[in-house]
Legacy VTK file of the C-alpha trace (Angstrom):
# vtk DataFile Version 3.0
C-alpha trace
ASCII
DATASET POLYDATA
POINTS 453 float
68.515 80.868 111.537
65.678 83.204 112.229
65.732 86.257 114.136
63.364 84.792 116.720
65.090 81.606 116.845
68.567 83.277 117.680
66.719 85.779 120.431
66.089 81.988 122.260
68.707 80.004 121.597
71.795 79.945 123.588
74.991 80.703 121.795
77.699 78.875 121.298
79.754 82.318 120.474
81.518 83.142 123.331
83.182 86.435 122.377
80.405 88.785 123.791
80.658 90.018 127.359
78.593 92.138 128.987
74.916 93.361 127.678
73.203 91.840 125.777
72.794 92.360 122.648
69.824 92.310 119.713
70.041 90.485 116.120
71.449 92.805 113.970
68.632 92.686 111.069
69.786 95.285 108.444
71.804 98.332 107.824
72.544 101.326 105.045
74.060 104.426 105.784
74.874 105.122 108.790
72.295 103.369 110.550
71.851 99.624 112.066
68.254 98.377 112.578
67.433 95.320 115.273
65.241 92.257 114.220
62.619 94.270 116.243
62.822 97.376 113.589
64.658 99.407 116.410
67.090 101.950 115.001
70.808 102.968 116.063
72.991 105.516 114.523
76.762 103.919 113.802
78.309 106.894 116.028
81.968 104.652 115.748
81.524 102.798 112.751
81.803 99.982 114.766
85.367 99.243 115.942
86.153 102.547 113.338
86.304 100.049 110.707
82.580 101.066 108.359
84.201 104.333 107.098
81.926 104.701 103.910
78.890 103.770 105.216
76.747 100.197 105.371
75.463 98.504 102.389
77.000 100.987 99.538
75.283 99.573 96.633
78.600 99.916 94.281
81.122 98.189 96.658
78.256 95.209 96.792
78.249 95.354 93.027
82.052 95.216 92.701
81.760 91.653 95.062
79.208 90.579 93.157
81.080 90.917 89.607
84.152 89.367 91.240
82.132 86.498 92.717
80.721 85.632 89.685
84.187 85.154 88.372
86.135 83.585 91.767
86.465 84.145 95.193
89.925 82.739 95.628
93.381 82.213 93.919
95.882 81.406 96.195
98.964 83.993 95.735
101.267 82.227 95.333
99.635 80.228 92.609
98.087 83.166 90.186
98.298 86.807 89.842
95.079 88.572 89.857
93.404 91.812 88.351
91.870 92.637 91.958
94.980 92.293 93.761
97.296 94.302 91.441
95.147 97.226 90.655
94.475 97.419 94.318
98.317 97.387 94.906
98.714 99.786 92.895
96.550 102.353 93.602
97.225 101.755 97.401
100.746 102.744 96.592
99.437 105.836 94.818
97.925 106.908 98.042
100.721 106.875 100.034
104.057 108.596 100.695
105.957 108.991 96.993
108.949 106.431 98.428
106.026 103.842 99.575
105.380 101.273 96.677
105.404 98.074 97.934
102.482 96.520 99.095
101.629 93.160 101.211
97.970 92.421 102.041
96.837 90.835 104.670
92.877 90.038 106.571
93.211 92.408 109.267
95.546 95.237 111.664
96.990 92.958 114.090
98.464 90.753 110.833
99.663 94.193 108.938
101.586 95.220 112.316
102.836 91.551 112.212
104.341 92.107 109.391
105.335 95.098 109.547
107.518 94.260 112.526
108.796 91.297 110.901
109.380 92.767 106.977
111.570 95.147 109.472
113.528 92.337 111.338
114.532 90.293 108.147
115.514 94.112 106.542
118.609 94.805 109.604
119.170 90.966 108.634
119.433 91.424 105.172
121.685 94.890 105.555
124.471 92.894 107.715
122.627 94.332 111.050
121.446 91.479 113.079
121.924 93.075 116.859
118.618 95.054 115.696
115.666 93.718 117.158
113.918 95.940 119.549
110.762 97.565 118.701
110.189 100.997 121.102
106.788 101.606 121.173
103.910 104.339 123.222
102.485 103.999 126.462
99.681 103.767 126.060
99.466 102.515 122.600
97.933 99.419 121.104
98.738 97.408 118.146
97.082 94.497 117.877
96.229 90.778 119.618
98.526 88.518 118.525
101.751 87.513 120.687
104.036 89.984 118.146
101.780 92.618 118.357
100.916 93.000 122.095
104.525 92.909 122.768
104.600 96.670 121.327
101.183 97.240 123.176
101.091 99.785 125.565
97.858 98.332 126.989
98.867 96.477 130.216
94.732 94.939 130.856
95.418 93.158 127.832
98.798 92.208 127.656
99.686 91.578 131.409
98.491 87.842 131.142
100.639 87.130 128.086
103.981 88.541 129.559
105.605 85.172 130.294
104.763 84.298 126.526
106.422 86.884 125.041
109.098 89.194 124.660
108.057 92.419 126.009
108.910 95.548 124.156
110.415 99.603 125.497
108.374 101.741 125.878
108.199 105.179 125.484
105.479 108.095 126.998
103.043 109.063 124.523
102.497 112.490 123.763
99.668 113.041 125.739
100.211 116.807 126.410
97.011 118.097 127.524
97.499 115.129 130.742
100.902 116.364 131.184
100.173 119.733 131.559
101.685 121.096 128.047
100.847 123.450 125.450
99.827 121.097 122.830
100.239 123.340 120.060
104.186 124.583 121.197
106.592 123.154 119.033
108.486 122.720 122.359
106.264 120.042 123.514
106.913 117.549 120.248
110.862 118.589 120.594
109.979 117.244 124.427
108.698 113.784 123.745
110.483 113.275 120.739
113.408 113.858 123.398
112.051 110.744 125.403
112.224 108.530 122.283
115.850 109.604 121.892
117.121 108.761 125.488
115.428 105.528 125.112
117.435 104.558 122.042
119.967 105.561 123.899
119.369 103.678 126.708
118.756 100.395 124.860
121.746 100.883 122.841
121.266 102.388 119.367
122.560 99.141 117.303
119.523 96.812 119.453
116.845 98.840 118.487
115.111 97.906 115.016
111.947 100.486 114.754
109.609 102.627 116.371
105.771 102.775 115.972
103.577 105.035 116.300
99.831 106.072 115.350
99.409 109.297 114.040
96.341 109.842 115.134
95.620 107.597 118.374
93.155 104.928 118.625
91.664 103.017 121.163
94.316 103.470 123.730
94.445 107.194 123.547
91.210 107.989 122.099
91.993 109.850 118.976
94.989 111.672 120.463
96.596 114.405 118.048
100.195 114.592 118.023
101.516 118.467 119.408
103.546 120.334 117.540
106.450 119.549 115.290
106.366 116.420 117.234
106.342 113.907 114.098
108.622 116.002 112.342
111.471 115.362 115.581
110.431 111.749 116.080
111.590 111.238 111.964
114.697 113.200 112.566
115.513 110.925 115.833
114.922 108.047 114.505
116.846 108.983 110.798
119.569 109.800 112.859
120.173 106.914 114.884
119.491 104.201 111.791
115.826 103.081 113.187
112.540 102.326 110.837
109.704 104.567 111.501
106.970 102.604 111.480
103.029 104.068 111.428
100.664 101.925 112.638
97.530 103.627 110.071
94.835 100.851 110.900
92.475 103.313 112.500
93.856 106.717 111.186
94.038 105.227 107.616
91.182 104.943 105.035
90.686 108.587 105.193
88.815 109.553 108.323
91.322 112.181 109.431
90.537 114.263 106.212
93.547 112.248 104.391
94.017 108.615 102.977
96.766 107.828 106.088
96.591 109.976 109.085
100.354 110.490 108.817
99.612 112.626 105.386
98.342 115.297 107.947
102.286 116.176 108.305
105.199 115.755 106.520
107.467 113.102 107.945
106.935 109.509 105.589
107.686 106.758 107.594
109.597 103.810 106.564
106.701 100.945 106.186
103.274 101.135 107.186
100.272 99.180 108.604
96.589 99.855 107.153
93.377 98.043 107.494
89.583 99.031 109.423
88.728 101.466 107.086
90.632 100.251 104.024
88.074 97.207 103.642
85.284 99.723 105.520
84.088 96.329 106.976
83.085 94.686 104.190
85.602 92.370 103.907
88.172 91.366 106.262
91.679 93.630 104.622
94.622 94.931 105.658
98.061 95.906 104.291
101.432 96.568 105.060
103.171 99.089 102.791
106.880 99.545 102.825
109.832 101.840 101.074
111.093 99.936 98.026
114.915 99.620 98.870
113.439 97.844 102.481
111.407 95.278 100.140
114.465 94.627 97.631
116.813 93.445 99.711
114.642 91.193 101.845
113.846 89.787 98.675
116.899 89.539 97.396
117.935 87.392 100.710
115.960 85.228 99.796
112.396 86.484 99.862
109.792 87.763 102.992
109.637 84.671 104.959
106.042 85.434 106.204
102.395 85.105 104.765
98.944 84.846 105.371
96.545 82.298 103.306
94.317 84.738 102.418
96.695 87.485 101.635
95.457 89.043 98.247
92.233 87.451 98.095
90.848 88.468 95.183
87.358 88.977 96.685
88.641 90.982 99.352
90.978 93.272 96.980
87.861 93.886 95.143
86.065 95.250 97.657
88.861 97.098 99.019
89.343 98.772 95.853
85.590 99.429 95.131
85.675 101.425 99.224
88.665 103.626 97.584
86.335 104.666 94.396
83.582 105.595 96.953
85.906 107.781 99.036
87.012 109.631 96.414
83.624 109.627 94.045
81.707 111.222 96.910
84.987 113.222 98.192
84.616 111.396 101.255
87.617 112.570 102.894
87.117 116.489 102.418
83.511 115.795 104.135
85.657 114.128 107.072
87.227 117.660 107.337
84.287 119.516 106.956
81.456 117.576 108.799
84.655 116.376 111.550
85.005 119.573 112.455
81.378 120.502 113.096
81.093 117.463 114.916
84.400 118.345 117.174
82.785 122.108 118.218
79.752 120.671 119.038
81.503 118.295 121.532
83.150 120.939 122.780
79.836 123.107 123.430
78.965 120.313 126.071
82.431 121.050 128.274
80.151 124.394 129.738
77.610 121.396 131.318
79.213 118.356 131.710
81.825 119.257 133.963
82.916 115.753 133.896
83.815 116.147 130.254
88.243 117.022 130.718
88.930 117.106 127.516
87.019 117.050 123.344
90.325 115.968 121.083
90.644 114.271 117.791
90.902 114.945 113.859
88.312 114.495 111.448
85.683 111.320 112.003
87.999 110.501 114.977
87.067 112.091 118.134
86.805 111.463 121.403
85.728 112.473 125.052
87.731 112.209 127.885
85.801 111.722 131.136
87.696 112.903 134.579
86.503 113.373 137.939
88.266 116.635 138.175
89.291 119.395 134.658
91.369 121.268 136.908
93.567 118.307 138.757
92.981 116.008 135.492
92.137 113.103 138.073
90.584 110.142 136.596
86.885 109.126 137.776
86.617 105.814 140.453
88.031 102.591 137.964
85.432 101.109 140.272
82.544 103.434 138.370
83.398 102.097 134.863
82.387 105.411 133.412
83.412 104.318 129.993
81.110 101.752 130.187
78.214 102.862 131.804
78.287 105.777 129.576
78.236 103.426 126.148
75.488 101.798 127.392
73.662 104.954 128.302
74.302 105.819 124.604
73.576 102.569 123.467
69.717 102.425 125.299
69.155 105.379 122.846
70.263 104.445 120.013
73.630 106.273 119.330
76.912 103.434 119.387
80.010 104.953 120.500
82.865 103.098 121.485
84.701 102.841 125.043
87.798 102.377 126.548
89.979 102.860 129.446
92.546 106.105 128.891
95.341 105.185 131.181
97.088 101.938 130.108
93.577 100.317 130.406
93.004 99.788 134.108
92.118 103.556 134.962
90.803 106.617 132.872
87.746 106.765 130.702
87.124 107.974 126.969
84.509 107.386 124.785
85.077 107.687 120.669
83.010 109.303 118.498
83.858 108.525 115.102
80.802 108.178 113.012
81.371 106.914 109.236
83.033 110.104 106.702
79.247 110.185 104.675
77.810 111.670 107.703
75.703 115.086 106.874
75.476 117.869 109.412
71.841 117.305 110.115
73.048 113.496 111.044
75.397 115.443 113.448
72.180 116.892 115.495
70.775 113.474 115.856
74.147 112.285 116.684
74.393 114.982 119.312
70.821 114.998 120.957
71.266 111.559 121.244
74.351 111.836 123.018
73.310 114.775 125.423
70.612 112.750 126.478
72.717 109.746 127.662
75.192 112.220 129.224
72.502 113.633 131.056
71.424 109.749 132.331
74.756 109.169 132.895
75.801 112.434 135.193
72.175 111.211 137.396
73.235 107.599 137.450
76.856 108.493 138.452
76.191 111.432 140.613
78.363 113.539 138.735
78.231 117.491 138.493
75.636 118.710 134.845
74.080 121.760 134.545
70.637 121.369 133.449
LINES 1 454
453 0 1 2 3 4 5 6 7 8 9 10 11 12 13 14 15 16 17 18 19 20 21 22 23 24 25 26 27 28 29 30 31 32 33 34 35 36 37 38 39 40 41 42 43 44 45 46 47 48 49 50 51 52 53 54 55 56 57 58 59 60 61 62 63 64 65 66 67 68 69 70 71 72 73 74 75 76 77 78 79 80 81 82 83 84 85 86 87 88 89 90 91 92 93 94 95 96 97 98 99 100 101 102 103 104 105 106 107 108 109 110 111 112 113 114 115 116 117 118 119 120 121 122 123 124 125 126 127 128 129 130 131 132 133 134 135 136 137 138 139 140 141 142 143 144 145 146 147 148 149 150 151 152 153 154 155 156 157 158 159 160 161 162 163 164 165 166 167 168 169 170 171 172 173 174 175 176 177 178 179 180 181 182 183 184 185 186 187 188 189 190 191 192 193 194 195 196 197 198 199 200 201 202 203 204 205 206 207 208 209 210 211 212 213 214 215 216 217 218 219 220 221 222 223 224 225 226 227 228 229 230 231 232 233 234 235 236 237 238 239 240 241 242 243 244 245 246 247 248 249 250 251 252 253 254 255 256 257 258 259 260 261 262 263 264 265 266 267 268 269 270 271 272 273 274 275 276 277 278 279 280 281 282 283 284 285 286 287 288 289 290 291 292 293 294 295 296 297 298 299 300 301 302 303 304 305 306 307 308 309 310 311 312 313 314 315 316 317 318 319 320 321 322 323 324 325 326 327 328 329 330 331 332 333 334 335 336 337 338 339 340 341 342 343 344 345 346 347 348 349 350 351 352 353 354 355 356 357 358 359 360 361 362 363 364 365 366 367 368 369 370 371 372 373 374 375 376 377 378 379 380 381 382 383 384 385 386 387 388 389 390 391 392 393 394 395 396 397 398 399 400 401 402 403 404 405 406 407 408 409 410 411 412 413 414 415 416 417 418 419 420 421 422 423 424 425 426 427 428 429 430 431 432 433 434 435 436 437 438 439 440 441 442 443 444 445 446 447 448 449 450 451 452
């Protein structure tokens, strides 16, 4: 349908709310062009999902050799080059004792099965009275029923409560809002504390696993564990017989400077949930990766009762693997680091004149602003103001995307992401930043917040 056509026509797509929106014409790099030939810089990679950049020209040549050949071969019908090699080098990525692999289309299905690869494991070790999954407030882990049961995101899972069997929660370690010295080992030994008195609380032999992001996401805009805090939250859960699960679908893919975000310390989890940046949004891909022993004896009582059609499609696996032999090619990951942490001080440099800014956290090409009405008292802004929102769209009227969301269980706080895709060069980072000083500036006028000029 033409560009002009779909400017006129009503749609019959009824997942957009709020502004409207152009055609999206073309993109390459990490910029996005409108049908009218107006330019935006990707500052969040979308949803954090186009880590390597749009329109790579060897990922599009990898589809195109595997489309030529087939698109689909049903798993449980053939075994295919795509899927295995992928398989295996997605196991040589991750934590030594991680070698089983289970693809799925997208994060909410990898937690999915994460959660339930851990269920039919207590069932398959003679443990059946473990079934709880603790889980972060905030946190959030996906949209299906399973998933938003270990959500810590109450805007979207309040509706759904009387379809579904709501999960513990814990406190996440948000230690800047608490008042804590993120970077005292104290402070992990503290919430890793809180995870053990909920065990406790629940009864050790009812609770199944615990997830966590290593780097936080939406939820908690790219919040950075403190100190020796994943080391105590393996110990806790080691010691009490619960999986460790990391929930890797925005840390993974390498945007935190390593393949999983969890690499950044050294406490392997039990299984694993990737996907965003592991297809880098060119095709819809996930995975769940899990210890071997966990994988052997489901299967050997009688096999993962769980799947997805399209788990392992060939055309997906091809891509994925084609995204991993960019990252590495063009060291992708070490310019997350570098680039990251240019992009992270310049953030901070705008604390001195947007007073409204509380806090500049994050790792890598995931960052994030958190917007308060007060740095001292750490209160919130007016929900009323939307600030997350009228602060996007500030950004977005210039050209810069970022991405929004509420920081305090989703019906209070503000923080926007910046988390631009890991080929970004530091000259990209200026445009990237007078872009965004401009809208802040709108933004403090519109709002009637404190700026220096």
């Amino acid at each position: 349908m033409p560009s002009d056509t779909l400017r006129n026509t009503r749609s019959h797509l009824f997942y957009q709310t709020g502004h409207p929106r152009p055609v999206l014409d073309r993109a390459e790099g990490i910029y996005m062009w409108d049908s009218e030939g107006n330019r935006f810089i990707d500052g969040s990679s979308g949803a954090m999902v186009c880590n390597i950049g749009h329109s790579n020209p060897a990922v599009l040549a990898a589809m195109r050799a595997q489309m030529e050949r087939f698109t689909f071969g049903y798993r449980l019908h053939f075994v295919t080059e795509a899927s295995e090699a992928l398989a295996a080098k997605t196991a040589s990525l991750s934590w030594p004792e991680m070698d089983r692999v289970f693809f799925v289309s997208g994060g909410s299905e990898a937690v999915e099965s994460a959660i339930k690869l851990a269920r039919q494991y207590v069932l398959a070790i003679g443990q059946p009275t473990r079934w709880k999954i603790i889980s972060r407030s905030p946190s959030y882990h996906g949209c299906t029923l399973g998933a938003l049961a270990i959500s810590g995101y109450e805007a979207l899972s309040d509706p759904f409560l009387p379809m579904m069997q709501a999960m513990p929660k814990v406190p996440a370690p948000r230690a800047w809002l608490d008042g804590l010295d993120p970077d005292d080992p104290a402070t992990g030994a503290h919430y890793a504390a809180e995870l053990e008195r909920k065990i406790l609380e629940e009864g050790p032999d009812s609770v199944l696993g615990f997830i966590l992001e290593p780097v936080g996401g939406a939820s908690t805009g790219a919040l950075v564990p403190p100190a020796g805090y994943m080391e105590a939250v393996r110990e806790v859960c080691t010691r009490h017989g619960v999986l460790l699960i990391h929930d890797e679908v925005m840390s993974g893919g390498g945007r935190t400077g390593r393949f999983l975000g969890g690499q950044n310390w050294t406490a392997a989890p039990d299984i694993l949930a990737v996907s965003k940046g592991f297809g880098a949004g060119y095709v819809p891909l996930g995975a769940m990766v899990a210890q071997g022993h966990i994988v052997d004896a489901v299967m050997a009582d009688g096999g993962f009762l769980h799947g997805f059609t399209y788990a392992g499609n060939p055309l997906a696996c091809a891509a994925g693997l084609a995204v991993i032999a960019e990252i590495e090619r063009q060291e992708m990951m070490g310019n997350a680091q570098r680039t990251g942490a240019l992009l992270k001080r310049e953030l901070e440099g705008l604390m001195p004149r947007f007073h409204f800014i509380g806090e500049v956290r994050g790792m890598g090409m995931l960052l994030a602003l958190e917007l308060v009405a007060d740095r001292d008292s750490k209160e919130p802004l007016p929900p009323e103001l939307r600030a997350f929102d009228r602060l996007t769209e500030q950004a977005y009227q210039r050209g810069l995307i970022i991405y929004p969301r509420r920081s305090r269980g989703g019906y209070s706080g503000d923080h926007v992401l910046i988390a631009p895709p890991m080929i970004t060069t530091p000259a990209q980072v200026g445009e990237i930043m007078d872009r965004l000083t401009d809208a802040l500036t709108a933004f403090a006028a519109e709002c009637g917040l404190e700026a220096d000029a």
